[in-house]
C-alpha positions in Angstrom: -22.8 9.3 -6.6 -22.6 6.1 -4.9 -22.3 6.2 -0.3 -21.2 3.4 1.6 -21.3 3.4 5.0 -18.2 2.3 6.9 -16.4 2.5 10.3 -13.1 3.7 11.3 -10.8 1.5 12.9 -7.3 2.0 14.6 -4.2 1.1 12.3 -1.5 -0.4 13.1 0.6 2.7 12.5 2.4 1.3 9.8 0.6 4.2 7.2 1.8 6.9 9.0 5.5 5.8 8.9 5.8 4.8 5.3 3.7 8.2 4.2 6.9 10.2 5.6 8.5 8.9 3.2 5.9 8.8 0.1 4.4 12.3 0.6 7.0 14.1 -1.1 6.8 11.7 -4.0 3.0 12.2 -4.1 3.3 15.8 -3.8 5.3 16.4 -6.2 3.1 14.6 -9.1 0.2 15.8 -7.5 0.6 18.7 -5.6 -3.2 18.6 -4.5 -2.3 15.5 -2.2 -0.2 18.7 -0.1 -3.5 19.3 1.9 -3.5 15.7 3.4 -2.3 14.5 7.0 1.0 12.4 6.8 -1.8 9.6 8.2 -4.6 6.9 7.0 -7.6 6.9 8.2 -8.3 3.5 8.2 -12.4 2.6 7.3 -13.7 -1.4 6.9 -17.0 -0.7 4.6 -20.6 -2.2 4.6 -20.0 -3.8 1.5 -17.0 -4.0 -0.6 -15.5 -1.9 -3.0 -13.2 -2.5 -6.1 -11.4 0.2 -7.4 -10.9 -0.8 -11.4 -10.2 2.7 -12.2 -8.2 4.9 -10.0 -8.3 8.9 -10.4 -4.6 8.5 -10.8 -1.8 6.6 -10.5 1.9 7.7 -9.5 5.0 4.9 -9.8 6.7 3.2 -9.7 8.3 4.9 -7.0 11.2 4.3 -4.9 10.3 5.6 -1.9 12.6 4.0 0.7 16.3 2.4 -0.3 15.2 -1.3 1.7 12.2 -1.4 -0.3 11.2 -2.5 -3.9 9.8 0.2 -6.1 5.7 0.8 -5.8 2.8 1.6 -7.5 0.2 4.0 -5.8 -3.1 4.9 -7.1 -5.8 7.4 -5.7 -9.9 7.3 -5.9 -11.0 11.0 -5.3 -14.0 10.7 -2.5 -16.0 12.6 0.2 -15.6 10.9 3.5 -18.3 12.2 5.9 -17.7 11.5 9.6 -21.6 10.4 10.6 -21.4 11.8 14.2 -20.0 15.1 13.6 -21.7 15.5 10.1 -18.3 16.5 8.9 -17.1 16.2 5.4 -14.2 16.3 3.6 -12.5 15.8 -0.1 -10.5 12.8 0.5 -8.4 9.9 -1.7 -8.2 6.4 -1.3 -4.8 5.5 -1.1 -4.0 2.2 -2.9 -0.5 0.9 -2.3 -0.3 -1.9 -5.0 2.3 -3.7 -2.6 -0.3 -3.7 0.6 -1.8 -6.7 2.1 -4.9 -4.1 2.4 -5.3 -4.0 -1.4 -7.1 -7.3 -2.0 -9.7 -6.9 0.5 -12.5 -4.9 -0.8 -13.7 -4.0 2.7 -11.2 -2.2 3.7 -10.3 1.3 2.8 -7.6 3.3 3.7 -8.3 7.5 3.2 -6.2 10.2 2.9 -7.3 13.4 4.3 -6.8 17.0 5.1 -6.6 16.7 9.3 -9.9 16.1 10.5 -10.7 16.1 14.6 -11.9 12.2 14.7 -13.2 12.9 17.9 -13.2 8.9 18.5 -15.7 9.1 15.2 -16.4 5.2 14.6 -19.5 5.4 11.8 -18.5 7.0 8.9 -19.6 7.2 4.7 -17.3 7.6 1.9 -19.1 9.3 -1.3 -17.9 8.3 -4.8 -18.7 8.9 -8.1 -19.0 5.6 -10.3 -18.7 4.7 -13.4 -20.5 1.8 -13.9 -22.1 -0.3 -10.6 -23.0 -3.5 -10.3 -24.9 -5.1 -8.1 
C-alpha cells in the first residue's frame, strides 16, 4: 500500500453543489457511494498522483439539463486525518470534465462525514498497481 501525505484545503464550494445533483446517479450504480457526505474534501498531496486505473467508472451521465454529459471515475482509499489519527474508507472522485483532473497534486475525496476539526495534515492510503518512481 502506497501513503502520501497531503493537506486539506478549503474548496470553492463548487463540489458540494454539483454532488446534489450527481449523488443519486452515483448511488444508484454504486450504492456503496450512499455512505458519503454530499461534499469534497479537498487534499493538495506531497507528490503527485495519476490515477491510470480507477476502481470504477460510472457515465456518461447527465447529471444536470445546462450541462454536457460526464464521465466519473473513483480510486477506493483510506484517508487518515494526521491530527486526530482518524481514518476512513474513502474515493477519489475524478470528474473527467474538472479543471482539477489534470493536476496530479490535487485530490478531491469522498467521504462518509468526518469532524475535520480544522484538520490541515492529512495521508491518503492506496493500493497500487504498479509504482514508479
Amino acid at each position: 500500500m502506497l501513503t502520501i501525505p497531503g493537506k486539506i484545503v478549503r474548496g470553492l464550494g463548487a463540489a458540494s453543489q454539483t454532488l446534489r445533483f450527481q449523488m443519486p446517479h452515483f448511488v444508484e450504480a454504486h450504492p456503496e457511494l450512499a455512505k458519503c457526505s454530499v461534499r469534497t474534501i479537498n487534499v493538495i498531496l506531497e507528490c503527485q498522483l495519476e490515477i491510470i486505473s480507477p476502481s470504477f467508472v460510472i457515465g456518461p451521465i447527465q447529471w444536470h439539463p445546462n450541462e454536457r454529459p460526464e464521465m466519473f471515475g473513483f480510486r477506493s482509499i483510506v484517508l487518515e486525518l494526521s491530527q486526530s489519527q482518524v481514518e476512513s474508507d474513502a474515493w477519489i472522485y475524478l470528474p473527467y470534465n474538472s479543471p482539477h483532473r489534470t493536476n496530479p497534486f490535487y485530490a478531491e475525496i469522498l467521504a462518509p462525514e468526518l469532524r475535520l476539526n480544522n484538520a490541515t495534515a492529512c495521508k491518503i492510503r492506496i493500493t497500487a498497481g504498479k509504482v514508479l518512481a
